[in-house]
C-alpha positions in Angstrom: -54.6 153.5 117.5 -57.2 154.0 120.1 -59.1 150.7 120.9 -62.9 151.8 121.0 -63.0 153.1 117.3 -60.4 151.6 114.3 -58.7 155.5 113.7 -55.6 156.5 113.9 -54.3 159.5 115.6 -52.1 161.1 112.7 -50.9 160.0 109.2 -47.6 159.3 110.7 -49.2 155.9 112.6 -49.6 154.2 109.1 -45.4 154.9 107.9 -44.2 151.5 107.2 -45.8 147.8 106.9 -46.1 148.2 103.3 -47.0 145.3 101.1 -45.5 142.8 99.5 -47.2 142.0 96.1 -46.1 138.8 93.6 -45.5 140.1 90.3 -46.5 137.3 87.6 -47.1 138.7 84.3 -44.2 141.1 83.9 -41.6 138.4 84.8 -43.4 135.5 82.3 -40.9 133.1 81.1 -38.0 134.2 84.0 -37.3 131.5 86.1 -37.6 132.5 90.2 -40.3 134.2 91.8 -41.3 137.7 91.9 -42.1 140.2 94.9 -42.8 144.0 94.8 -42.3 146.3 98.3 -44.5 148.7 97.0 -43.6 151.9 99.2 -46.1 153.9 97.1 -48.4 152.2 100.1 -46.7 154.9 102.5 -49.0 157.8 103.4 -46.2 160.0 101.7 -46.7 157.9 99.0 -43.1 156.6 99.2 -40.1 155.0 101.1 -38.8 158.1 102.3 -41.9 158.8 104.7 -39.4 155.9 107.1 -36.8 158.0 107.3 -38.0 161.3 107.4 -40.0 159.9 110.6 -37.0 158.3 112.1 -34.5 160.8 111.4 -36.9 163.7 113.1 -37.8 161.4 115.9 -34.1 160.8 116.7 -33.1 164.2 116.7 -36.1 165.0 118.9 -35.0 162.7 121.4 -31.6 163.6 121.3 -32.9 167.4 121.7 -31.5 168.4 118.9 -35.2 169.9 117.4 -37.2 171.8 119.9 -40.5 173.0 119.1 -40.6 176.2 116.7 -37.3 175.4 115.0 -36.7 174.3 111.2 -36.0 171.6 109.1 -33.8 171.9 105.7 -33.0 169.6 103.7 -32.0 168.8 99.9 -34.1 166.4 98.5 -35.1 165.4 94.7 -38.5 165.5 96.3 -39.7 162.2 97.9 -38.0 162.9 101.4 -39.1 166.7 101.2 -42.4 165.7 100.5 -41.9 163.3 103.1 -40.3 165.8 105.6 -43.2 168.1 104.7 -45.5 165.7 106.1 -43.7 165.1 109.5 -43.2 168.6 109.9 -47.0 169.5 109.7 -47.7 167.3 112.4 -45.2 167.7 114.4 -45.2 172.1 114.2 -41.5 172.7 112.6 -41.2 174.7 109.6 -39.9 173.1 106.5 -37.5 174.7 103.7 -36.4 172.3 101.1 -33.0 172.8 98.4 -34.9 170.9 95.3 -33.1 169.7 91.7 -34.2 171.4 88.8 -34.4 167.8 87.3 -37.1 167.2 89.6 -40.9 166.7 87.9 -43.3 170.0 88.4 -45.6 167.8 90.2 -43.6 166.9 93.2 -42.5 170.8 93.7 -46.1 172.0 92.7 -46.8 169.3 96.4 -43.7 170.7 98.0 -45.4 174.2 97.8 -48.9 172.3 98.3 -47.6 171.2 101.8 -46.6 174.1 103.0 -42.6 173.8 102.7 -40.6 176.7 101.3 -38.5 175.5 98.1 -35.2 176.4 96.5 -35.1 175.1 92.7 -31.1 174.5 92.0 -30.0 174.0 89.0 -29.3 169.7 88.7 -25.9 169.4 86.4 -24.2 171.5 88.5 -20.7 170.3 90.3 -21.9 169.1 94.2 -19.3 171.7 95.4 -21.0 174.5 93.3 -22.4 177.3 95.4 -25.5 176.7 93.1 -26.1 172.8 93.8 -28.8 171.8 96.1 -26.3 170.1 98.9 -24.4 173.7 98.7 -28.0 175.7 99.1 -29.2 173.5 101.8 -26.1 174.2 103.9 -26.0 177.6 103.4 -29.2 178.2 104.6 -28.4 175.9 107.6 -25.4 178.5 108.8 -28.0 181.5 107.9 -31.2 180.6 109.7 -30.8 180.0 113.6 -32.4 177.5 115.1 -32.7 175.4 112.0 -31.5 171.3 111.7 -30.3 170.2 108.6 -31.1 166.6 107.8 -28.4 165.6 105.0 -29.6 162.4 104.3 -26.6 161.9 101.9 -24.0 161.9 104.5 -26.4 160.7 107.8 -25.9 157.2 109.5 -29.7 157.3 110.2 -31.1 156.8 106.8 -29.8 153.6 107.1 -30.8 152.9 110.4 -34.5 153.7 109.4 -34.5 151.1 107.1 -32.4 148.6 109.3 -35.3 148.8 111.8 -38.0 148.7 109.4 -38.0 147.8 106.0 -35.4 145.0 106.5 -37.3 143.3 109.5 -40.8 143.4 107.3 -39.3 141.9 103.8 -37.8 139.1 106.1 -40.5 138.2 108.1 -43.5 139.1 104.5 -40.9 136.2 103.0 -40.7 133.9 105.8 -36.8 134.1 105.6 -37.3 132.8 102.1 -35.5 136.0 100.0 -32.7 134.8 98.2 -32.4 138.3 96.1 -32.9 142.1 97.1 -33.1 144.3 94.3 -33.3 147.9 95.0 -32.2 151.6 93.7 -29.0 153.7 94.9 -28.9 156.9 95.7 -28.6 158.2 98.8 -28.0 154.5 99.1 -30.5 154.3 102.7 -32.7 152.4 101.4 -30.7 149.6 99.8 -28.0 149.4 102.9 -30.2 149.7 105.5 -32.0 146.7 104.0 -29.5 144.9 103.2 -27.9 145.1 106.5 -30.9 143.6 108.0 -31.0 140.9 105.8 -27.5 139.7 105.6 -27.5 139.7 109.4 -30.5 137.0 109.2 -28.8 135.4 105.9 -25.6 136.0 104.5 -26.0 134.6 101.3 -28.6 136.9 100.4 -27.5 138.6 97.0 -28.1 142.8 97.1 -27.9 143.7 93.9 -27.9 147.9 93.6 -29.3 149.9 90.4 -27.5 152.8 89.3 -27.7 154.8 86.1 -25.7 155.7 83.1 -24.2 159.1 83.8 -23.6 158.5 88.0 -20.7 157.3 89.4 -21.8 154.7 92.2 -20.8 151.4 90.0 -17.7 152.5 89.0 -17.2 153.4 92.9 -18.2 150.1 94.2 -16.0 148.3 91.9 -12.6 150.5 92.1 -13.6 152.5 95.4 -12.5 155.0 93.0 -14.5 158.2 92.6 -14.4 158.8 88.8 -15.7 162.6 88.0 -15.2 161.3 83.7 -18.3 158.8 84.7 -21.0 162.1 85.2 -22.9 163.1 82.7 -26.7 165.1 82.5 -29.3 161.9 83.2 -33.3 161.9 83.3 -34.0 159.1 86.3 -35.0 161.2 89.3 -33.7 160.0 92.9 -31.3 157.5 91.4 -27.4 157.6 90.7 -25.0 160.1 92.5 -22.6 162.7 91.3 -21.0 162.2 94.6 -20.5 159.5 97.1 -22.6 159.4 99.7 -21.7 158.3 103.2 -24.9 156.9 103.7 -24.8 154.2 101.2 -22.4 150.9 102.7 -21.0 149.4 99.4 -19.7 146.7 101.9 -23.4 145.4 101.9 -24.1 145.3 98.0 -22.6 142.7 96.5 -23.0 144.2 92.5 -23.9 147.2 90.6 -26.1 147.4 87.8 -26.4 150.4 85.5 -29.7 151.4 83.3 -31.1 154.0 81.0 -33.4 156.4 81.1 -35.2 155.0 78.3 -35.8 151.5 79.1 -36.3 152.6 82.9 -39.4 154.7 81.4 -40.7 152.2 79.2 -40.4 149.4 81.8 -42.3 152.2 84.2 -45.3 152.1 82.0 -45.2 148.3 81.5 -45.7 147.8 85.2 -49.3 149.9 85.0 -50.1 148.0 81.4 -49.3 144.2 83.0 -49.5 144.5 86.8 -51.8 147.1 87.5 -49.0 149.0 89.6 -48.7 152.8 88.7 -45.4 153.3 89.9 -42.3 156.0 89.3 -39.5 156.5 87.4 -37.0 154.3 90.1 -39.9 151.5 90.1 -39.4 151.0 86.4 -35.7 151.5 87.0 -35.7 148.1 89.6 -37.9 146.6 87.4 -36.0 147.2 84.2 -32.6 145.8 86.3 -34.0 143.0 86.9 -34.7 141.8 83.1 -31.2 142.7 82.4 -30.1 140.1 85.2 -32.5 137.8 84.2 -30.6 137.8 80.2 -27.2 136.8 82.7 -28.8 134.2 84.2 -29.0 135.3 87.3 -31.8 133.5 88.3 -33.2 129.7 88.4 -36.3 128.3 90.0 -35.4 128.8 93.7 -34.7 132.3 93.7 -37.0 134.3 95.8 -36.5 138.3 94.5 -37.9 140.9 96.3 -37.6 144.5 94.5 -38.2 148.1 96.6 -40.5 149.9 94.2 -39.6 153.4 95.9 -42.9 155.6 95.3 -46.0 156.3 93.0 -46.4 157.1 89.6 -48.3 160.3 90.4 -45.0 162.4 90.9 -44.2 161.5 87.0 -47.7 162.4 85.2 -45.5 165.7 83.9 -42.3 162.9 83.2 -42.7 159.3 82.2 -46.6 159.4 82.2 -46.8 162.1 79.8 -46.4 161.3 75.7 -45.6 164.3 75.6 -42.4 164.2 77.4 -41.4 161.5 76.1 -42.1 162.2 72.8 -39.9 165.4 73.6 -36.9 163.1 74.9 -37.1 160.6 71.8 -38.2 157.7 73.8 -41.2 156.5 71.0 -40.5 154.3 68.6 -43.6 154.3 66.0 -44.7 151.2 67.9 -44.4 152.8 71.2 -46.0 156.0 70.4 -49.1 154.9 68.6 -49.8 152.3 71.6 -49.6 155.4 74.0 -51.8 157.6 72.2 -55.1 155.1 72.1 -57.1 158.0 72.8 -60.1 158.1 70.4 -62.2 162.0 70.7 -65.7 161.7 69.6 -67.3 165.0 68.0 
């Protein structure tokens, strides 16, 4: 930033130091305190702008990219976005290998930024020459000069967050944190972070969220990978058909597993009580939490922080939309007449 005016050069100088925001009226009645990491804050609008950043800037420096070349990757739309972003500043072309599961918005942005995108069909086997991990390498082997970022199977997604988000939640808490709660899927975010943090304090408990239908509990458990667990789920950039190598299961001490119902619901209770219009994998934290809260996993000294991943804008087509979720059969008659207090005057 230069020192004569307060601007920054790029949007890339304000990736990272996002806040850390109390949440009181959603957690009324649990015992503990409260903390959001609201990634949303993230020019990007989520947590993937870190690693996107990091991973680029590595293979720059290891001369991997050179100027002109192109980045691929598969993404469910928050790292392509993400990825996008770095690679308008930085002059690389972008092509991205999308799930069909992801919202309209976030590929109507992918276009919108200037990547080309690949829709592939979402419950599809990860070995199917259809699947997004499948796509993205093929297109890797076809188009020379071309870097393909796998964040599933990459040390450095975890490295971005072991340099960054793990160093800011210790230091935004003073070394108080006695609980991380975050969301697995490529599993960066949540192992990065937690191997910050249980360098500084071992006895912090990193508790992971999966969903119903992925197989990453079951795997943490058994270290068994259990294809009977998959089956076609809404949540977007959450759960795992596979396992990836980027996620350490060494540094998560417990699974916990949630639907896409609740995680929706919970999603739109954040923006009623807290003022927070967050995604689908916020409400999916959020909604984990109340179910550990019902075990008890809480008392007065605990000090929670929770990685809300990225903004509620990416869902106005999903979990923001009555119509949608009218369509999946999550309203109740209570639910749907408190969504639709929308009064038209003739």
């Amino acid at each position: 930033m230069k020192e004569e005016l307060q601007v920054y050069d790029n949007v890339l100088q304000l990736i990272g130091n996002t806040p850390l925001i109390q949440l009181k009226k959603i957690t009324k009645g649990i015992k503990g305190d409260f903390f959001a990491k609201v990634e949303a804050f993230n020019p990007g609008h989520s947590t993937k702008d870190r690693i996107a950043l990091y991973i680029i800037e590595e293979a720059e420096r290891k001369g991997i990219l050179k100027p002109g070349d192109t980045i691929i990757e598969t993404t469910s739309g928050n790292t392509g976005f993400s990825i996008a972003m770095v690679s308008i500043i930085k002059g690389y072309e972008c092509i991205l290998a999308v799930s069909s599961k992801s919202s309209n918005d976030k590929i109507d942005m992918l276009k919108t930024m200037g990547a080309k995108v690949y829709v592939c069909p979402a419950h599809v086997a990860a070995d199917d020459p259809r699947s997004y991990y499948e796509v993205a390498k093929r297109l890797h082997q076809e188009i020379k000069g071309s870097v393909y970022i796998n964040q599933y199977f990459n040390e450095l997604n975890m490295d971005a967050h072991f340099n960054s988000t793990g160093p800011e939640i210790w230091k935004q808490t003073e070394g108080k944190i006695t609980h991380l709660i975050a969301c697995s899927g490529t599993g960066g975010t949540i192992s990065g972070t937690a191997r910050y943090l249980k360098e500084q304090n071992p006895g912090i408990k990193v508790i992971g969220i999966d969903a119903y239908g992925s197989v990453l509990k079951k795997y943490h458990e058994t270290r068994e990978f259990d294809a009977k667990e998959i089956y076609p789920y809404r949540i977007e950039g959450l759960g795992k058909n596979l396992i990836p190598t980027a996620t350490d299961f060494d540094a998560i001490d417990k699974f916990v597993k949630v639907s896409d119902e609740e995680s929706a619901h919970t999603a739109r209770e954040l923006a009623k009580t807290e003022g927070l219009f967050v995604g689908y994998t916020s409400g999916a934290a959020m909604q984990g939490l109340k179910q550990l809260a019902r075990e008890g996993e809480f008392d007065e000294n605990s000090n929670v922080v929770l990685i809300f991943p990225d903004h509620g804008s990416r869902y106005m087509s999903k979990i923001y939309s009555d119509k949608w979720m009218d369509e999946q059969g999550f309203f109740d008659t209570q639910n749907k007449a408190a969504a639709q207090e929308i009064e038209f005057i003739k």
